[in-house]
Every structure is written in C-alpha cells, then in structure tokens.
Phi, psi and omega in degrees: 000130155324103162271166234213150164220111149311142153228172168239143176227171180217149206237150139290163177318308192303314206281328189284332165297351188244355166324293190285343184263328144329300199283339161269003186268320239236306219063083156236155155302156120347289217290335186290333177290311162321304193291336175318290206292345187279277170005269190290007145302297185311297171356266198333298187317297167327311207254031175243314150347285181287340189296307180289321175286358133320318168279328172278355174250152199071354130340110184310341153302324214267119180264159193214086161273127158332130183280009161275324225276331181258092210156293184288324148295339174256038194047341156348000000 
C-alpha cells in the first residue's frame, strides 16, 4: 500500500476554484488531481534537467566518463 503525507497548501483563489470544478467535473479528490499534476510537472521538469545537462557537455566545466569505466568501478 502507498503511504501518504498530508499538507496544507495555500492557492490563489483563481486555481482553488477551477480545483474544485475539476474534481466535481471529474468525480475526483483534490489531492488526487494535485498529486496527477505534480507527477507530470516533475515529468516536465525531469525533462528540462536533462535537456540543460546536455547543453553543458563539452563545457570547459563538464567531465564526461565513459559508461565502462563507471560500469568498472561499481563492478558491475
């Protein structure tokens, strides 16, 4: 079973209203629609990360190891 952490969160106004007209639109909870969207934000998010770290190789900062040599150190 999935453990749960309560919050309180606080909305504009504008967002807790179309919240509620979603979730009665929908037959949904709230949190389940919250926890939806926060999912395919974290997606979204996920894929702009790699996207920058992407951009960042061949940067004079940026090491770049071969996936045997870290493949060989963890033994693997």
């Amino acid at each position: 079973m999935e453990k749960h952490a309560r919050l309180n969160i606080t909305l504009p106004k504008y967002l807790a209203e179309e919240l509620a007209d979603v979730s009665i639109e929908m037959k949904n909870k709230k949190s389940r629609i919250i926890a939806k969207a926060l999912e395919l934000y974290f997606d979204e998010l996920d894929v702009q990360i790699a996207e920058s770290r992407l951009d960042e190789i061949g940067d004079d900062e940026s090491t770049i190891v071969p996936a045997s040599e870290v493949w060989e150190k963890l033994g693997l």
